[in-house]
Biotite code that builds the C-alpha atoms (Angstrom):
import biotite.structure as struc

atoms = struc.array([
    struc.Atom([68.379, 44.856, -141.195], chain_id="A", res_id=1, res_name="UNK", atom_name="CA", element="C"),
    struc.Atom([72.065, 45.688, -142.699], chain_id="A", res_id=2, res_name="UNK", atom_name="CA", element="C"),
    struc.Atom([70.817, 43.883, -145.705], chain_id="A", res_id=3, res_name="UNK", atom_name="CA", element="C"),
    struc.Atom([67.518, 45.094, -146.138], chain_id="A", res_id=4, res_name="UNK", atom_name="CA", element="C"),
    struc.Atom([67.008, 46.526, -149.377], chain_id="A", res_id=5, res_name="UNK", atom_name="CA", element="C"),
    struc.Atom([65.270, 50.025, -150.721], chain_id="A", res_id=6, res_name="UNK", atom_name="CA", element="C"),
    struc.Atom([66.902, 51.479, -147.787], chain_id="A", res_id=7, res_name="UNK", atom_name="CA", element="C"),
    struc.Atom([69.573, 53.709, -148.663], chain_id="A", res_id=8, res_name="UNK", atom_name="CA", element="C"),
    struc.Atom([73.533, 53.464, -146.569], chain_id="A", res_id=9, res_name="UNK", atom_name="CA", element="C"),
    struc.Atom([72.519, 56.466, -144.163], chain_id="A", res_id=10, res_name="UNK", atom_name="CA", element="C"),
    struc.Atom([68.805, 55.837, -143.340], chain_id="A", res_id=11, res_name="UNK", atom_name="CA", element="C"),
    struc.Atom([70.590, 51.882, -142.771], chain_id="A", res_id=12, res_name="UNK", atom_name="CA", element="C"),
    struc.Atom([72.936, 52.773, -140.484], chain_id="A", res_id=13, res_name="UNK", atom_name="CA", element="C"),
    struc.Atom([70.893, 55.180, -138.220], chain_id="A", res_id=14, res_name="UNK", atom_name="CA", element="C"),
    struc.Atom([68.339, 51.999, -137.606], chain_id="A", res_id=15, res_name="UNK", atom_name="CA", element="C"),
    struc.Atom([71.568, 49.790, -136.983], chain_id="A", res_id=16, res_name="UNK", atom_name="CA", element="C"),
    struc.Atom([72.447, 52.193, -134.427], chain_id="A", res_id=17, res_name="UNK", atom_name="CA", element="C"),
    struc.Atom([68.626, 52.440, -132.846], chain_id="A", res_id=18, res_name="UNK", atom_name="CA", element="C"),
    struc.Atom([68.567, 49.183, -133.098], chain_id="A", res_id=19, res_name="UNK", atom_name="CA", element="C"),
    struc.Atom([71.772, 48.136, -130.872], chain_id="A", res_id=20, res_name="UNK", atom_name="CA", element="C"),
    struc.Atom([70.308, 50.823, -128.612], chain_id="A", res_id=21, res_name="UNK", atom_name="CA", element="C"),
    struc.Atom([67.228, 49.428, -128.041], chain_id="A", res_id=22, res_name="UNK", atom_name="CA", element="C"),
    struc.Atom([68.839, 46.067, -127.800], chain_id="A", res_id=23, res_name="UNK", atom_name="CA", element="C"),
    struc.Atom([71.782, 47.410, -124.732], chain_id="A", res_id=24, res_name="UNK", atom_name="CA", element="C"),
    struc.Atom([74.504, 46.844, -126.908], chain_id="A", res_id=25, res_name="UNK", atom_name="CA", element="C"),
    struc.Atom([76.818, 49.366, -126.098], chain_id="A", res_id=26, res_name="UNK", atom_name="CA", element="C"),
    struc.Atom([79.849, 47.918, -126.985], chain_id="A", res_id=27, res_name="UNK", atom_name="CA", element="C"),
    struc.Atom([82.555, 48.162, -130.237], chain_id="A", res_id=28, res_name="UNK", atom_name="CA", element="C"),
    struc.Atom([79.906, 47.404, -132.746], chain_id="A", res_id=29, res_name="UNK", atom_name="CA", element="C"),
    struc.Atom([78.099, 50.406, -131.842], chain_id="A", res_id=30, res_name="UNK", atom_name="CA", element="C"),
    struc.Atom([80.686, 52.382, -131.890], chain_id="A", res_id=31, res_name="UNK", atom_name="CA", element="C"),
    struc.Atom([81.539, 51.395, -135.534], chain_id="A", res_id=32, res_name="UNK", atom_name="CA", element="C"),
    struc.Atom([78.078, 52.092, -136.358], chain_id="A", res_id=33, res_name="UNK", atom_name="CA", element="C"),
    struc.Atom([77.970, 55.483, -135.224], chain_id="A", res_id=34, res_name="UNK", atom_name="CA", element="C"),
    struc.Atom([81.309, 56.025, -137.236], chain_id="A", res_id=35, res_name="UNK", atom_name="CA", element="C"),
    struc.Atom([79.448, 54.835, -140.047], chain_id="A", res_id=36, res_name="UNK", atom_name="CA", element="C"),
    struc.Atom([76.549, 57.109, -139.408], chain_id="A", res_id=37, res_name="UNK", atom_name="CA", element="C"),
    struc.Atom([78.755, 59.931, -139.309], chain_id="A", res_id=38, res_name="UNK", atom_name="CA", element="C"),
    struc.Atom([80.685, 59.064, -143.092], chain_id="A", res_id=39, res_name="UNK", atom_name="CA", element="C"),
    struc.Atom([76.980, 58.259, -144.738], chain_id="A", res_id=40, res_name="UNK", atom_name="CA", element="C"),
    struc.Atom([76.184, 61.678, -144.917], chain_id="A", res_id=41, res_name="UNK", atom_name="CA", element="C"),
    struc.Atom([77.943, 64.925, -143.943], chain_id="A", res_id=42, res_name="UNK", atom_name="CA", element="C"),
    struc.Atom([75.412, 67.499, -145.586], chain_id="A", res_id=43, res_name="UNK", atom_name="CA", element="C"),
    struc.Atom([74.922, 70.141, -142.161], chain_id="A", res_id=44, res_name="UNK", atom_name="CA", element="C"),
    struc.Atom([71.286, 68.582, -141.413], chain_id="A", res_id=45, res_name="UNK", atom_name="CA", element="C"),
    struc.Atom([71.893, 65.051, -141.001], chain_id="A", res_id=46, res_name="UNK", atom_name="CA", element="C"),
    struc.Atom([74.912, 65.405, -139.963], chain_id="A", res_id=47, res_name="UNK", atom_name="CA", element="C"),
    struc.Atom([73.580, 67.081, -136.712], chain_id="A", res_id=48, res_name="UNK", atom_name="CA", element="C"),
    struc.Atom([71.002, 64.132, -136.907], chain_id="A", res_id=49, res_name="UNK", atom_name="CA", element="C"),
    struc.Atom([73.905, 61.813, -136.502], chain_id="A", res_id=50, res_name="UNK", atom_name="CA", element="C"),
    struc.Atom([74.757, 64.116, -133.304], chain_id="A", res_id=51, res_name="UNK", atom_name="CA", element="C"),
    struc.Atom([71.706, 63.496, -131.621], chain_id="A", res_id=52, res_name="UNK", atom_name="CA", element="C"),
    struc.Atom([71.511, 59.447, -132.395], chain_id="A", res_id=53, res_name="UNK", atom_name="CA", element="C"),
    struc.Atom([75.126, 59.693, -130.933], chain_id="A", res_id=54, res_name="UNK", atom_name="CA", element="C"),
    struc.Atom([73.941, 61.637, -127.719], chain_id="A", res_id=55, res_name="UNK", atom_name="CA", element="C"),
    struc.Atom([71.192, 59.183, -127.141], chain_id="A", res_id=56, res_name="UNK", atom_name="CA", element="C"),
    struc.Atom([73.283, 56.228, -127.523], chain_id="A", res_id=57, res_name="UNK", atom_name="CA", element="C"),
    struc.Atom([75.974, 57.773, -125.347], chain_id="A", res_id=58, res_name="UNK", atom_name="CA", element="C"),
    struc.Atom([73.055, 57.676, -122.360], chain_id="A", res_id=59, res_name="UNK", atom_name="CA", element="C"),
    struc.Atom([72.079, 54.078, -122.777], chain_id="A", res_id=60, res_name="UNK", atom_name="CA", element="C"),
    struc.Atom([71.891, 52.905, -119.133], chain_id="A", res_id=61, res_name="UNK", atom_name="CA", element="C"),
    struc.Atom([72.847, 56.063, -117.467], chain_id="A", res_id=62, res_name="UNK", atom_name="CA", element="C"),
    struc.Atom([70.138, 58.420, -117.309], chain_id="A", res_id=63, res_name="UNK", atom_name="CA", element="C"),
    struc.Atom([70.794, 62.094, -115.465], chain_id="A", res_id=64, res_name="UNK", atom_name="CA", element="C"),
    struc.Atom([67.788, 63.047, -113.309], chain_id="A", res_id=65, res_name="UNK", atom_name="CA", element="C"),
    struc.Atom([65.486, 65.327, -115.438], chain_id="A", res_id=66, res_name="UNK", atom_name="CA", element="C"),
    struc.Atom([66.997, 64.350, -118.862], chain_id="A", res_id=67, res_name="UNK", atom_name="CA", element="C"),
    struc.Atom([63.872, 64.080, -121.344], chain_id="A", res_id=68, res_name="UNK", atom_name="CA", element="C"),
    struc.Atom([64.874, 64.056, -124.008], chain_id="A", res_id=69, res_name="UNK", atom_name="CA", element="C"),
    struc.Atom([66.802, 60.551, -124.789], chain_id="A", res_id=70, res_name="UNK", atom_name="CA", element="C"),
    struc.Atom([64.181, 59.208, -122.892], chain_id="A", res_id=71, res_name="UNK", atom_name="CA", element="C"),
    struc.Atom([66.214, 55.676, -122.564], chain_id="A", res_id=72, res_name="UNK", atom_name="CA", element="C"),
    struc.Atom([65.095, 53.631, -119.565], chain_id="A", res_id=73, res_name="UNK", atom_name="CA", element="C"),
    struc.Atom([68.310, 51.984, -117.272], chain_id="A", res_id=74, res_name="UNK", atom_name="CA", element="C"),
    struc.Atom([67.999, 48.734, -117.514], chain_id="A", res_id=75, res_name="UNK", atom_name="CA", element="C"),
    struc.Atom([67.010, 46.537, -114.490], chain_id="A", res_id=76, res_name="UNK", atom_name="CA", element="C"),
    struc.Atom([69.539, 43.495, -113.974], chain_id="A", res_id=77, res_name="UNK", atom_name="CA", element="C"),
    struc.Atom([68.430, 40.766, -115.849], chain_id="A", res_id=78, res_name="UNK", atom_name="CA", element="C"),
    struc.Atom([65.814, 42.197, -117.480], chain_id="A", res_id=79, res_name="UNK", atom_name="CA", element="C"),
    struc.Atom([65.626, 41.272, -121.459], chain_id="A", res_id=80, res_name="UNK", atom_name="CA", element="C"),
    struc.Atom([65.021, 43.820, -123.641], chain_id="A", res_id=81, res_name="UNK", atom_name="CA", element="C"),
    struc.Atom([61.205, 43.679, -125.084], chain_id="A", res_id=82, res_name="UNK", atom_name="CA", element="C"),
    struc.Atom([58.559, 41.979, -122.970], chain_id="A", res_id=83, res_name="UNK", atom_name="CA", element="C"),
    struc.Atom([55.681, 39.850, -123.778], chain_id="A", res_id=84, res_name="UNK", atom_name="CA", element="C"),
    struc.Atom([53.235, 42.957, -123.207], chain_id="A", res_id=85, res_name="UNK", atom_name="CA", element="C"),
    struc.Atom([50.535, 40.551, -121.849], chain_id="A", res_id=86, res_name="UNK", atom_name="CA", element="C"),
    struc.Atom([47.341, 41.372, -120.781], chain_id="A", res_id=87, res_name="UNK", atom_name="CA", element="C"),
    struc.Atom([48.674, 39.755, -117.483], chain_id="A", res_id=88, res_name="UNK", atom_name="CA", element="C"),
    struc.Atom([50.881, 42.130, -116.851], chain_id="A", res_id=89, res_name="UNK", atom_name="CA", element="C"),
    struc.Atom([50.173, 45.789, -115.967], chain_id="A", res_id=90, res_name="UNK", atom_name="CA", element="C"),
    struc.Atom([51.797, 48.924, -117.747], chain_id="A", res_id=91, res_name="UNK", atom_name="CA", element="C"),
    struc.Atom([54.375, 49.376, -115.466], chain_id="A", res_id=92, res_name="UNK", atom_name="CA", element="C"),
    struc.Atom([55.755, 46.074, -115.369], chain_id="A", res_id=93, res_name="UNK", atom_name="CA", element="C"),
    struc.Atom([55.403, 45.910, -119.014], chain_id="A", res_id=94, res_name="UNK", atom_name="CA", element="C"),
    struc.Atom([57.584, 49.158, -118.974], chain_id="A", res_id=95, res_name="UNK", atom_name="CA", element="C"),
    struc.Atom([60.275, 48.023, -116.568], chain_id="A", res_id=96, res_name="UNK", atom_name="CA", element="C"),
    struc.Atom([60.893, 45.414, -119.691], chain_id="A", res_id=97, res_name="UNK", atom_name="CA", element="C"),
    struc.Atom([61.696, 48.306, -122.229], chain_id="A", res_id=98, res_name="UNK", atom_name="CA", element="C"),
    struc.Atom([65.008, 49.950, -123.184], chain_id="A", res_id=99, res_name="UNK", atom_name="CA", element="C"),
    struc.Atom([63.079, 52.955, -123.887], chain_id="A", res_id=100, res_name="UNK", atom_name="CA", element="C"),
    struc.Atom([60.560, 54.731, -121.613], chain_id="A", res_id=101, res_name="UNK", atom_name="CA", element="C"),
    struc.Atom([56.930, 54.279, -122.132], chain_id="A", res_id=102, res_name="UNK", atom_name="CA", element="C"),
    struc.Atom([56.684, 58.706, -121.570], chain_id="A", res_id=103, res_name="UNK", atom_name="CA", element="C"),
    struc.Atom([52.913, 60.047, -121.664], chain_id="A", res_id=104, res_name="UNK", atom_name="CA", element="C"),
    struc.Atom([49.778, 59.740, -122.380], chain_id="A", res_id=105, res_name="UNK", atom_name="CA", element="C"),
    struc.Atom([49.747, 60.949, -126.326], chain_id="A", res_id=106, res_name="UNK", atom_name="CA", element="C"),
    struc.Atom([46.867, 63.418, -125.849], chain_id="A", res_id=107, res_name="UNK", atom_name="CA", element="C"),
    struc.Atom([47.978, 65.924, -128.818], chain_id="A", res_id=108, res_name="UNK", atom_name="CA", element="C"),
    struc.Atom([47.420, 62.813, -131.470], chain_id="A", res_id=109, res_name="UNK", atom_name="CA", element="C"),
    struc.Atom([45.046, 61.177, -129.474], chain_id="A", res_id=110, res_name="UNK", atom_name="CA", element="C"),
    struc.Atom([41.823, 62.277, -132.426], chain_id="A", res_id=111, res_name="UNK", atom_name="CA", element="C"),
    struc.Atom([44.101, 59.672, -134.402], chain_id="A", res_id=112, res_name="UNK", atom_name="CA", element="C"),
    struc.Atom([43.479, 56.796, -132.132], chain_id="A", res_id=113, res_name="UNK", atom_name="CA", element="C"),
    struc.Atom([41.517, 54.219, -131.016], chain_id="A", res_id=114, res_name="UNK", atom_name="CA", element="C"),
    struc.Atom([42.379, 53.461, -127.485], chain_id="A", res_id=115, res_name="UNK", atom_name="CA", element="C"),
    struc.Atom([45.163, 54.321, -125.094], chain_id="A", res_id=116, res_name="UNK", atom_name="CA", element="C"),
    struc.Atom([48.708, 55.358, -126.736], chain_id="A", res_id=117, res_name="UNK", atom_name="CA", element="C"),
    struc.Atom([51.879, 56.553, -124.921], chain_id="A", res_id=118, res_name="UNK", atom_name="CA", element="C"),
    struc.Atom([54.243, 58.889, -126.332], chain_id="A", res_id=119, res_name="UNK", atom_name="CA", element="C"),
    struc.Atom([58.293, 59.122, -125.394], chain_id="A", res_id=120, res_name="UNK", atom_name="CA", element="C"),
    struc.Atom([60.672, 61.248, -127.273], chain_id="A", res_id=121, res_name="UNK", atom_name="CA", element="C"),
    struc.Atom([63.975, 59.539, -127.607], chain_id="A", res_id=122, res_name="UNK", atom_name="CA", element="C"),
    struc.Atom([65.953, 61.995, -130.438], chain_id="A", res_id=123, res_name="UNK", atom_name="CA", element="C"),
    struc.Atom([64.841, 65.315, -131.790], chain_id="A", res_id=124, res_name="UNK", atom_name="CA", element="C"),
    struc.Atom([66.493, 67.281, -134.018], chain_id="A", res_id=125, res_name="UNK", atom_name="CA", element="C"),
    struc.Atom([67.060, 66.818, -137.617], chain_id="A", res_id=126, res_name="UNK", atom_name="CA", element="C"),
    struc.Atom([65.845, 63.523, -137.709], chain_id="A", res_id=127, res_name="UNK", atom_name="CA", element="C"),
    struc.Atom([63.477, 62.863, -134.810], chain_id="A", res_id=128, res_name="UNK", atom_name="CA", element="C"),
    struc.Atom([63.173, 59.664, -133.233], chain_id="A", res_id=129, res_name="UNK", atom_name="CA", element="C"),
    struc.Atom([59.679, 58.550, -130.709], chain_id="A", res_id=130, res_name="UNK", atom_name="CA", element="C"),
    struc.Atom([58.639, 55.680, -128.715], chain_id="A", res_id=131, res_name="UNK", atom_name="CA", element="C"),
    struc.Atom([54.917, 54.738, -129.589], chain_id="A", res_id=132, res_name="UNK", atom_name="CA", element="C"),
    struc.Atom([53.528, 52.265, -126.733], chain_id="A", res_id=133, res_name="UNK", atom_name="CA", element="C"),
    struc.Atom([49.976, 50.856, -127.591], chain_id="A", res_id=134, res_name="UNK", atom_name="CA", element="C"),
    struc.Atom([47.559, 49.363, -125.054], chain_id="A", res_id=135, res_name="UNK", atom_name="CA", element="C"),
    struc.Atom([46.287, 46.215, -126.582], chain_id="A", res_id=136, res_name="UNK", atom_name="CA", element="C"),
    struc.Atom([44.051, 46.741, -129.449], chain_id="A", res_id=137, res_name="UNK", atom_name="CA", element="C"),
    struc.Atom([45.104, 50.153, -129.637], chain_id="A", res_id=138, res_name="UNK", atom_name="CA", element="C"),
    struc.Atom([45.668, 51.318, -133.245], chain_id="A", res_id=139, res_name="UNK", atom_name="CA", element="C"),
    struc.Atom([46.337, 54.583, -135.344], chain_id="A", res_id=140, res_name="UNK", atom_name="CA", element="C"),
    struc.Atom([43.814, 55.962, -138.000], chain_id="A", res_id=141, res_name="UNK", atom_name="CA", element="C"),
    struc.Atom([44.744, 55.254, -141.540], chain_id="A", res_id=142, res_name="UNK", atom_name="CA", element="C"),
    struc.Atom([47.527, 57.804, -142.516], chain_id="A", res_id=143, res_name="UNK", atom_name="CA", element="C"),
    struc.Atom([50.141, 59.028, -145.143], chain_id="A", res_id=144, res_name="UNK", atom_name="CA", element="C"),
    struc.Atom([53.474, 59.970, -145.230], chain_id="A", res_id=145, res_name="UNK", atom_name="CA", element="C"),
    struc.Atom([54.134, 62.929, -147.773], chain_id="A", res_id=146, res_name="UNK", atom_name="CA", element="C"),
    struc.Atom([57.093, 64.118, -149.747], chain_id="A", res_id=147, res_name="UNK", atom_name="CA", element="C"),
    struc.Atom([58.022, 65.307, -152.695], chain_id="A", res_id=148, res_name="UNK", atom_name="CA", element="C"),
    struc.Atom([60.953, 63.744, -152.306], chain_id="A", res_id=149, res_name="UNK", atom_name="CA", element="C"),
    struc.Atom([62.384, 61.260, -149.699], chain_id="A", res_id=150, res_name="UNK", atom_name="CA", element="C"),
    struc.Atom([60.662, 61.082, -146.465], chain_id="A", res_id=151, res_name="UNK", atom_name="CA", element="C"),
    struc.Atom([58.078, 58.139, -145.137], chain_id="A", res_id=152, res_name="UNK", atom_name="CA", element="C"),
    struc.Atom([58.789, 56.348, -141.519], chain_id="A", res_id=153, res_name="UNK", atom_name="CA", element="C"),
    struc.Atom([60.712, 53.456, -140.442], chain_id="A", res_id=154, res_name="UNK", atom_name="CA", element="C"),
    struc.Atom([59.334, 51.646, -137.543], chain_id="A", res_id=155, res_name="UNK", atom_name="CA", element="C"),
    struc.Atom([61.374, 49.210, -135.292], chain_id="A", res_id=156, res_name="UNK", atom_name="CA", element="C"),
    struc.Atom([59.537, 47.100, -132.433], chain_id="A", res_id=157, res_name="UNK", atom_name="CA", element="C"),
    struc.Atom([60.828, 46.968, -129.367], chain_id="A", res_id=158, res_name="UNK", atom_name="CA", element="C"),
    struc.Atom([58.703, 45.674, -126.892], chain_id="A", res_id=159, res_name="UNK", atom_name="CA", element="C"),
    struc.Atom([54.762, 43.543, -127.055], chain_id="A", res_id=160, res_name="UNK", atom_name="CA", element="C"),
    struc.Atom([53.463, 42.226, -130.278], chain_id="A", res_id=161, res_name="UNK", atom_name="CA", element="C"),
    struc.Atom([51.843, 44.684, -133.204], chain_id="A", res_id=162, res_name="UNK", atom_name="CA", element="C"),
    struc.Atom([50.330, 45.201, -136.334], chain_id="A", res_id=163, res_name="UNK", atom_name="CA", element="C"),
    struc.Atom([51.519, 46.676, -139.646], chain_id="A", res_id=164, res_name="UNK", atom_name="CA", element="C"),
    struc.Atom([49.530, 47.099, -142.487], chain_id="A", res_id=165, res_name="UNK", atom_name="CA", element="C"),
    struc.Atom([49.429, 48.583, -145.729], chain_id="A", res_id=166, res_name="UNK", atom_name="CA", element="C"),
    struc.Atom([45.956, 49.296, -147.913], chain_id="A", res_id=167, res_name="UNK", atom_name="CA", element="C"),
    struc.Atom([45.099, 46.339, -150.029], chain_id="A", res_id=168, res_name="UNK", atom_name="CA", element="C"),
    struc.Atom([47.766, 44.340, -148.512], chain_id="A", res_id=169, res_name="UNK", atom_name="CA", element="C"),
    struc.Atom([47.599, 41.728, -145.414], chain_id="A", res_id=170, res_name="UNK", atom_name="CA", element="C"),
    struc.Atom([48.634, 42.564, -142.285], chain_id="A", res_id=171, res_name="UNK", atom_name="CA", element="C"),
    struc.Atom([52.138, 41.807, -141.259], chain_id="A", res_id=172, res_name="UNK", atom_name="CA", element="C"),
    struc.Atom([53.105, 41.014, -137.244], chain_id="A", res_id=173, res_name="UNK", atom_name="CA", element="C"),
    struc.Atom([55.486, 42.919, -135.554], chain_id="A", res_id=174, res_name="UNK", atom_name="CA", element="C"),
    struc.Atom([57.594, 41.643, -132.898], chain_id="A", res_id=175, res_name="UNK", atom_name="CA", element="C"),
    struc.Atom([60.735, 43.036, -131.241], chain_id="A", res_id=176, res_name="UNK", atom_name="CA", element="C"),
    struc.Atom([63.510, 43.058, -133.324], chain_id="A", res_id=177, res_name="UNK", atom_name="CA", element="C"),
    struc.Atom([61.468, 43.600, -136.381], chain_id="A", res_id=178, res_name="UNK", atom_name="CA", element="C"),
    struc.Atom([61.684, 46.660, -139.035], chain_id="A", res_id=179, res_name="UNK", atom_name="CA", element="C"),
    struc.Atom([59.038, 48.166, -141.738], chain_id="A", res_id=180, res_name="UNK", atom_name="CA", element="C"),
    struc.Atom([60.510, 50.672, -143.853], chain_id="A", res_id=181, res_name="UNK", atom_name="CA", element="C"),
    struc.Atom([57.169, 53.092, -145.092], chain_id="A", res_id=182, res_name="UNK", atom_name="CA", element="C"),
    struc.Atom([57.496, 54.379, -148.165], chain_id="A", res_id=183, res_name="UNK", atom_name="CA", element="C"),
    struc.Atom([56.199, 58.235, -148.524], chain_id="A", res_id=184, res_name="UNK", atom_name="CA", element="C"),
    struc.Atom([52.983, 58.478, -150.012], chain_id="A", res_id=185, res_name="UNK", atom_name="CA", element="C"),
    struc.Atom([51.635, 54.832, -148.473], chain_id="A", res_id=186, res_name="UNK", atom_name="CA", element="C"),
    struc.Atom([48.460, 54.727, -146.895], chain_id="A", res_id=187, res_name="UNK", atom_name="CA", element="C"),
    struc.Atom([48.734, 52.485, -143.619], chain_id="A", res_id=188, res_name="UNK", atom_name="CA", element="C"),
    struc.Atom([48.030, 51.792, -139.858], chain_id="A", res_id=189, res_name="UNK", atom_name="CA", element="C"),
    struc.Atom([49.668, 49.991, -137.149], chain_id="A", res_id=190, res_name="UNK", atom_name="CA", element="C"),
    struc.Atom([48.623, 49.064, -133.894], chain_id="A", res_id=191, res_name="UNK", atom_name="CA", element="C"),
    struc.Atom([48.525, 46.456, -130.950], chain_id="A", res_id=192, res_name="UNK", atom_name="CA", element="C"),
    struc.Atom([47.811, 43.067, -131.313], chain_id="A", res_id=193, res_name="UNK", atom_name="CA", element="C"),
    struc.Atom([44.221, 42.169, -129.425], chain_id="A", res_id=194, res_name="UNK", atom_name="CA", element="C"),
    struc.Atom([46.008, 40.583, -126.255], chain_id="A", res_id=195, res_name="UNK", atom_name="CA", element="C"),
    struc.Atom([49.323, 41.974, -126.299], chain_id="A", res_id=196, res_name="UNK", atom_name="CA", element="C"),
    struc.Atom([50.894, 45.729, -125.521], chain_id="A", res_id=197, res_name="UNK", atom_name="CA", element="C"),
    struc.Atom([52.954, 47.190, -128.627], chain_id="A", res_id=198, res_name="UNK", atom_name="CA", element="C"),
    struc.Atom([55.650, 49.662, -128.598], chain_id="A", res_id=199, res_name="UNK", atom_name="CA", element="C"),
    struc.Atom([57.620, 50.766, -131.642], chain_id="A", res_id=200, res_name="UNK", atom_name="CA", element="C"),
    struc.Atom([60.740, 53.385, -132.690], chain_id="A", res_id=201, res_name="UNK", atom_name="CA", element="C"),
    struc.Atom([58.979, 55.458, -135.014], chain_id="A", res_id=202, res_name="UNK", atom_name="CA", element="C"),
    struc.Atom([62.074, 57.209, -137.032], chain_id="A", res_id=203, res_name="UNK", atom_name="CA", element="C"),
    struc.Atom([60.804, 59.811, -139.418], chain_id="A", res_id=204, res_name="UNK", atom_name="CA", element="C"),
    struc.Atom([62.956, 60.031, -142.369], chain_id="A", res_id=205, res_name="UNK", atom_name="CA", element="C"),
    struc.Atom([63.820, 63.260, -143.776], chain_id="A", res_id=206, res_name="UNK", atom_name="CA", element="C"),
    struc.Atom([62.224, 64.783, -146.757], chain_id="A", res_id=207, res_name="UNK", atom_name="CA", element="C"),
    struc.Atom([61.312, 68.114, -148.761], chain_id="A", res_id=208, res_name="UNK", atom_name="CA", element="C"),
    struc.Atom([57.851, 69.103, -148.300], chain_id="A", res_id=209, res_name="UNK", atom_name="CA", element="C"),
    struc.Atom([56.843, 66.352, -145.711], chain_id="A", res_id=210, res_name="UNK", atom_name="CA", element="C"),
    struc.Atom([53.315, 66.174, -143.716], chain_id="A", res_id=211, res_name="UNK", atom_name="CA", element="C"),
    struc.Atom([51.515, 63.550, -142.745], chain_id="A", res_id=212, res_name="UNK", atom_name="CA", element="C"),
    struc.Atom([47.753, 62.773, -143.303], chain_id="A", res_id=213, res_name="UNK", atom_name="CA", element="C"),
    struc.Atom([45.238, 61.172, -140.890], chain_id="A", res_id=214, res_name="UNK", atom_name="CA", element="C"),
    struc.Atom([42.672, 59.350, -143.070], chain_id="A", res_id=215, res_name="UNK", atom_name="CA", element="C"),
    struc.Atom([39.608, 57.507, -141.669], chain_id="A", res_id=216, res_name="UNK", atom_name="CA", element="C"),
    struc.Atom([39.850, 55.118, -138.333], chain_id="A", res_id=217, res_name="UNK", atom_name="CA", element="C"),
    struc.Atom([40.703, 51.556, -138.645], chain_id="A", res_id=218, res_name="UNK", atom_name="CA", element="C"),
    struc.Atom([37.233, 49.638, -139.036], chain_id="A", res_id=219, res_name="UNK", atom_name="CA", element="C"),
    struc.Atom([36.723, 46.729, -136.061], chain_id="A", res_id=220, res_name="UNK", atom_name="CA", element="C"),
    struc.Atom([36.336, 44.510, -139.294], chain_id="A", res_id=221, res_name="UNK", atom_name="CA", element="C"),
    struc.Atom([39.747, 45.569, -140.672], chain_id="A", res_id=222, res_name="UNK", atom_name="CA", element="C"),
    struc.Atom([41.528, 45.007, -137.361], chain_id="A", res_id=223, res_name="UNK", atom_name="CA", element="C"),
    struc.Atom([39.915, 41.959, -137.046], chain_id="A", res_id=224, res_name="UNK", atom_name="CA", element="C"),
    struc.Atom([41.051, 40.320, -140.330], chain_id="A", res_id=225, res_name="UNK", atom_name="CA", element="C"),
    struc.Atom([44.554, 41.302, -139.438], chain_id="A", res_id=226, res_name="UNK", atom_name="CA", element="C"),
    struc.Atom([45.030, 38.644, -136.743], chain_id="A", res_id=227, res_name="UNK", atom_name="CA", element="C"),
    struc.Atom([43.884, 35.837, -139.254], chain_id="A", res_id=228, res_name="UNK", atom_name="CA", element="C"),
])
């Protein structure tokens, strides 16, 4: 990911830092992350962005009762970090796998859907950071990230096995651990594989004049053709 290109030093090192998160590393390479973070960009916005990836890495494995808004699950001993997502499991063993909570149902996007999603905030602010959890075959309508300048979405898997894909381009898998970087102005989906929960970081990056718009659903022929 540190090598990734088109991504610029700030954007790279806030995805470093969600992505030791996610991961339970909490130890001196996070910390030198964070510092990084904080040197990319000092302009008052992001820097206050940089606060609130700090805060929620800061709470990695330690919870307080009625804290929301980092919305990072303690892990159990011995769990790993990303679970199969199996239909043989059920949600809530399938959560008990995940760094980051699965939160609730995602009812105020869920005209945007096809099937069950789950929505967790896990940094607001300046540069606002969600958990998406799919049920399997659960996918998001064809949409666009706007901006006149900067903006689009980076998405980071962290749990269950997913779809990416971008129009007139195959379908890539996603798998815990992996990255997309969206440019803005790219129409796309992503989704749940067919036997397999999905949950994914979505990190919107900031940008003047960003929106986002939700295009037509996700044809049962196009999902199809993803898996083969």
């Amino acid at each position: 990911m540190w090598n990734a290109g088109g991504i610029d030093t700030k954007t790279r090192c806030i995805v470093t830092v969600v992505a030791l998160m996610s991961s339970g590393i909490t130890d001196s390479s996070l910390k030198c992350h964070l510092e990084n973070v904080s040197e990319a960009d000092r302009d008052r916005g992001h820097y206050h962005a940089c606060d609130d990836v700090r805060g929620a890495a800061q709470g990695v494995g330690r919870v307080q009762p009625g804290q929301r808004g980092v919305g990072v699950r303690e892990a159990d001993a011995g769990t790993e970090s990303g679970g199969s997502g199996s239909l043989g499991s059920g949600l809530e063993e399938y959560a008990s796998s995940l760094m980051f909570e699965v939160g609730e149902p995602n009812d105020a996007y869920a005209q945007y859907f096809r099937g069950q999603s789950y929505l967790a905030p896990v940094v607001g602010g300046a540069l606002p950071v969600n958990n998406v959890t799919f049920e399997p075959g659960c996918r998001n309508n064809w949409h666009i990230h706007h901006a006149t300048t900067g903006g689009g979405q980076l998405l980071l898997c962290v749990g269950g096995r997913g779809w990416y894909q971008e129009w007139s381009s195959p379908a890539v898998l996603m798998e815990p651990g992996n990255a997309i970087s969206i440019p803005a102005g790219v129409k796309h989906w992503h989704g749940a594989a067919a036997d397999s929960r999905f949950s994914h970081l979505a990190i919107e990056i900031p940008g003047t004049e960003a929106s986002n718009e939700w295009l037509e659903p996700v044809s049962s022929a196009e999902y199809e053709a993803a898996g083969k």
